[in-house]
C-alpha positions in Angstrom: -51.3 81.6 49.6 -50.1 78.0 48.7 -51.6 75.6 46.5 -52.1 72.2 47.3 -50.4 69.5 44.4 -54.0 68.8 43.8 -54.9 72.6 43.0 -51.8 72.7 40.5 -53.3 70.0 38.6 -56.5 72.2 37.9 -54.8 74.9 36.3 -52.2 76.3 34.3 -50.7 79.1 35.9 -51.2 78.6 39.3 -47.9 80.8 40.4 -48.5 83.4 38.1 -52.3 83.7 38.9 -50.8 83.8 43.1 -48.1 86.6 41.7 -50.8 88.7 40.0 -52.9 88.2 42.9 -50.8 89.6 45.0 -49.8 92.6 43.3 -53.6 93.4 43.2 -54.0 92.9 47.2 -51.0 95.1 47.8 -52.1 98.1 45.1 -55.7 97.7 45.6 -56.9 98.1 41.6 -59.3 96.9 40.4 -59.4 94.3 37.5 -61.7 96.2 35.3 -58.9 99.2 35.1 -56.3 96.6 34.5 -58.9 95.4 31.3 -59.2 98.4 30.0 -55.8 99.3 30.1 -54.6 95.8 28.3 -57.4 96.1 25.8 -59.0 92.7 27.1 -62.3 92.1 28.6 -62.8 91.7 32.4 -62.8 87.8 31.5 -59.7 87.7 29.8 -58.2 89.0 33.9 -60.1 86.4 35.5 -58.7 84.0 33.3 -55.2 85.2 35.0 -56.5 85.6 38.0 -57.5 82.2 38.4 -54.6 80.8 36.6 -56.4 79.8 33.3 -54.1 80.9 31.0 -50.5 83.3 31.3 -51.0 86.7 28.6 -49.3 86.6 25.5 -46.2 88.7 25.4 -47.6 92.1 24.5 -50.4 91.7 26.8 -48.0 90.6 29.3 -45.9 93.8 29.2 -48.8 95.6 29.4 -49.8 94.5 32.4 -46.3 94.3 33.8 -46.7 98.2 33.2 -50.2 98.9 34.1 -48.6 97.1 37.4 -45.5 99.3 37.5 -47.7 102.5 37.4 -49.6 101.6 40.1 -46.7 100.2 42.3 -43.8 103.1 41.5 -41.7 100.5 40.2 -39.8 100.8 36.6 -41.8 98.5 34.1 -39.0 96.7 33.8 -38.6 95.1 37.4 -42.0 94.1 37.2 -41.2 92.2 33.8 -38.7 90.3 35.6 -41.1 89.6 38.5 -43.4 88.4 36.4 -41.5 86.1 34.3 -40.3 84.1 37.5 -43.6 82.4 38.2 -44.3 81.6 34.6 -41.2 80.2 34.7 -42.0 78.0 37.8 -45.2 77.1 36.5 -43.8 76.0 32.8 -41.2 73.6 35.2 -43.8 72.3 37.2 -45.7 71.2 34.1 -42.3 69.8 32.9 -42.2 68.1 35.8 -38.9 69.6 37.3 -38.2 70.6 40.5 -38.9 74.5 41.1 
């Protein structure tokens, strides 16, 4: 899925919110599991989901490794996953070329 410049503008996190997406197309969980497993409310996923807002650290690595359960990788390698798009989207609000 690619956003548009325009989309970008709308939210934060746009290629973290299409990284998350992702992993929940190719493991199939649901986002009320993931919740309940970071401690957050359904809304606090959405906001993720839809590129509102990145988790704070420990939420973060908590869903790095609810992720990692459900995909047999090592918590670990989905960290480091994770942490490119947030990357890419702090640089695009920088307004440096990703």
């Amino acid at each position: 899925m690619d956003i548009t410049e325009d989309e970008m503008e709308k939210v934060r996190s746009p290629y973290f919110s299409q990284w998350l997406c992702k992993q929940k197309r190719a493991t199939k969980f649901k986002w009320k599991d993931m919740a309940n497993h970071l401690g957050i409310s359904t809304q606090g996923v959405d906001n993720y989901a839809k590129g509102f807002s990145h988790p704070q650290c420990m939420k973060l690595y908590r869903l790095c490794e609810f992720i990692a359960i459900h995909t047999n990788k090592t918590t670990s390698v989905v960290w480091y996953e994770a942490l490119k798009p947030i990357i890419k989207d702090y640089n695009h609000k920088q307004g440096k070329k990703t």
